[in-house]
N, C-alpha and C positions, 0 to 999 in steps of 0.2 A: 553453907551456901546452897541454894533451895537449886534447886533441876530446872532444868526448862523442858515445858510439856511437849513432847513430842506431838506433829498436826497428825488426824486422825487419816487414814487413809479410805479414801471412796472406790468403789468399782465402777468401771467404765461401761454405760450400756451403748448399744449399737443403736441408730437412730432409723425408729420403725414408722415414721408419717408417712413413704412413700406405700404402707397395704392398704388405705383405704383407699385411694384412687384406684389400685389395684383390681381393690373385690368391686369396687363398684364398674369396673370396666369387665370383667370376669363376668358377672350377674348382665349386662348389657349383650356382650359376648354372646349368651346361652340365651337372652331371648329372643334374640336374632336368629337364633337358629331353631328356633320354636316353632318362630313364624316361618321361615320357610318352609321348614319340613309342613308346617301345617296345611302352605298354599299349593304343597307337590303333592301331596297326600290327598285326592279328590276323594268323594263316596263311588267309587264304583257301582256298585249296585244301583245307585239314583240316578248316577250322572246315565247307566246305559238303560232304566226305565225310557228316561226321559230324551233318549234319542233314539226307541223303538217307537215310542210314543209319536214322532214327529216324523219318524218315515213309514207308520201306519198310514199318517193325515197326507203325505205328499206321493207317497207312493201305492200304499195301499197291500204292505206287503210286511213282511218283516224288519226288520230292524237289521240296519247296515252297519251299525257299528260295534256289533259283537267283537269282544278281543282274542277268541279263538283264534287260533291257527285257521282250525279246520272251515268256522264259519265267515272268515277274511278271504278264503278262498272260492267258500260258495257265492260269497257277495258280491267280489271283484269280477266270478262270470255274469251273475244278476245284473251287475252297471252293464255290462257290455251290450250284455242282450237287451238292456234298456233303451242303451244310446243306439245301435243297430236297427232297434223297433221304429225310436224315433225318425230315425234319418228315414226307414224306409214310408212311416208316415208321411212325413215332411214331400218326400218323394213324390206318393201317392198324389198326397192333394196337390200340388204343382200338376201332375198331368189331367188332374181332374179339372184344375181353371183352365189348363189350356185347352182342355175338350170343349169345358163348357162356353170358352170365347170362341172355339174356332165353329162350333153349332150355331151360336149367335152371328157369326159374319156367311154362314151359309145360308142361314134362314133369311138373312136382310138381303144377300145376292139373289135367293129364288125369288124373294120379292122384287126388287127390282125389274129382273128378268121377266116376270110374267106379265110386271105392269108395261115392260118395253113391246112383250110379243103381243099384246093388248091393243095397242095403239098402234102398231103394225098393222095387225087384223081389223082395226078399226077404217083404216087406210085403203086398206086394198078390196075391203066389202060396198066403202063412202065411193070407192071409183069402178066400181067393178072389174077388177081385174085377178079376180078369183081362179081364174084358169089361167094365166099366166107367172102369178106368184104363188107362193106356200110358204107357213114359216114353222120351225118345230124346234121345240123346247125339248132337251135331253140331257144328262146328265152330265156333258160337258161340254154343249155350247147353244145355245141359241141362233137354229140357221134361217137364212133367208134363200129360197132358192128362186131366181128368176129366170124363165123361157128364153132362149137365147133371144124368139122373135120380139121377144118384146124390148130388145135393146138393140140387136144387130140385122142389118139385110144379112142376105142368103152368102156365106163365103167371106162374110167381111169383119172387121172387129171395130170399126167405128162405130162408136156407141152415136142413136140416131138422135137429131135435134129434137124430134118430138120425144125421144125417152129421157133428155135430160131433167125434166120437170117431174120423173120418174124419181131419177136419183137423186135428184136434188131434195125431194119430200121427203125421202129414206135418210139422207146425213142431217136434213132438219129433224128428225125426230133422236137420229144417234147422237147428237150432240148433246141429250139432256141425260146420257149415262155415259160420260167421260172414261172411267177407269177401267174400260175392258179391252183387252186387245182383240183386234177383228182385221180378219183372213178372210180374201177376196180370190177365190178359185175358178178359174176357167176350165170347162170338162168340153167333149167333143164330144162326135159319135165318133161308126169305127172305119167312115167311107174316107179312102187318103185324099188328101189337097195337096197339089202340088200346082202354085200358078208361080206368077211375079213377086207377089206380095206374102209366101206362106208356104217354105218345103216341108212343112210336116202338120200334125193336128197340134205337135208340141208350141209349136209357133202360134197357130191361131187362138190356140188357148191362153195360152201367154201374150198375146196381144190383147185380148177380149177382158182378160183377169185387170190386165194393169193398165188400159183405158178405162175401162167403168171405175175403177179405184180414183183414178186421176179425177173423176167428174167428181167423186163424191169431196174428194179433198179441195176442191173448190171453195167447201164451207169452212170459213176461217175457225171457226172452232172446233175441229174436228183435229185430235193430235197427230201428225202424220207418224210420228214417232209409234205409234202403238197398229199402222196396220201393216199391211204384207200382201202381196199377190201371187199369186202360188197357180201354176200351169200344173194339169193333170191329166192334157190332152184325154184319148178314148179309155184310158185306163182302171175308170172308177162309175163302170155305169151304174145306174138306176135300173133301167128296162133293157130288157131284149132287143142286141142292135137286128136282129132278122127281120124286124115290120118296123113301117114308116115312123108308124106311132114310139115306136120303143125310143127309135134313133133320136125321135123330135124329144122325147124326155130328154135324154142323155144331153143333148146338145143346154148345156145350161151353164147360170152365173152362181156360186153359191157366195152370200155373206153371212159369213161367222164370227156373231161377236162370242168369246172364248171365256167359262167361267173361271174366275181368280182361284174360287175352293173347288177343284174339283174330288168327288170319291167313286171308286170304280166298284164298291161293293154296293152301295146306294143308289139306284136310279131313282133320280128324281125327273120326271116327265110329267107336261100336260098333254093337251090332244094338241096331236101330231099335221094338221094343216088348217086352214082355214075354212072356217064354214060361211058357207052361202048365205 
């Protein structure tokens, strides 16, 4: 009776398809990291040409972005004293506009000014009252000074009907320079008054300052808001009260229109009265 053939026996292998997926993830892996390292890894040497280069052209100076210790340090003072520089540039020219605006509004007030004390002098030559008025440009105000006789009787502060056509000519012409304040002064001489009407020179002055003011403010365009009467009684003469002559100066109106720029190291002056 024949055998039966024994079945041949196989060995078992392990099932290897999951290393290609493997290596090919492994190989993606490592180029990945290729690339990085390669985009982390700059040229230094070129990259810090090429930003000496560029703060040659903006600055004019060395290159800021040395990676030294030591020249990160010299740099960080350089920015400093840079931005420092600039602010105090920046500075400078600010106060140089505002020089150069505030020379511009003085130069257009002494114009003004001159052409005002022009037409004054024009005024008081056209009537002859030369020896009654004077007017003088100085470095901060343009005065009008008028004789007491020519607005007041002897002791009195009523400004007289025949001088209102005085005052009245004077705020027609102030009216065409609006923006200045103006101070209307009453002075005395240094002889006392003492009646009904007036116990001191304080009083007369003070009466004489802010009647003439009243006439002038008559003229509706003239801003009350910008003038002021101001009593100075015998306190502030011109002339020697010892002769007639002195006293009659002293005894006066003054109006002062008041410059907006004034500078006390500049005088700015023309001639000083009226000519004949």
């Amino acid at each position: 009776m024949a055998k039966k053939a024994r079945p041949e026996h196989h060995e078992e292998h392990a099932d290897e398809s999951w290393l290609l997926p493997y290596s090919d993830l492994m190989t993606l892996l490592l180029a990945l990291f290729i690339v990085l390292y390669a985009m982390s890894s700059a040229n230094v040497s070129k990259f810090e040409a090429m930003a000496e280069a560029f703060d040659s052209v903006f600055h004019g100076g060395k290159g800021i972005m040395d990676h030294t210790s030591t020249n990160q340090d010299n740099n960080s003072q350089d920015g400093a004293k840079s931005v420092e520089e600039m602010a105090e540039q920046a500075a400078v020219k600010k106060k140089d506009t505002a020089d150069e605006t505030l020379a511009k509004l003085k130069q257009k007030e002494q114009q003004e000014l001159t052409k005002l004390k022009k037409q004054l002098d024009s005024y008081i030559n056209k009537n002859g009252l030369t020896s009654q008025l004077e007017t003088n440009l100085n470095q901060s105000q343009l005065q009008i000074t008028i004789s007491d006789k020519a607005l007041f009787a002897s002791g009195e502060a009523t400004v007289k009907p025949s001088s209102r056509t005085l005052a009245a000519s004077i705020a027609n012409i102030l009216k065409n320079f609006p923006g200045y304040n103006i101070q209307v002064i009453g002075h005395t001489d240094n002889v006392p008054i003492y009646n009904s009407s007036f116990k001191s020179n304080w009083d007369l002055s003070s009466s004489r300052a802010n009647n003439f003011m009243q006439v002038l403010l008559k003229n509706p365009n003239l801003d009350p808001v910008r003038f002021t009467s101001i009593a100075a009684s015998e306190y502030h003469p011109i002339a020697s009260n010892a002769t007639e002559a002195g006293r009659a100066q002293n005894r006066r109106v003054e109006v002062s229109i008041i410059r907006n720029y004034q500078d006390a190291t500049n005088t700015i002056s023309t001639s000083n009265t009226t000519s004949p």
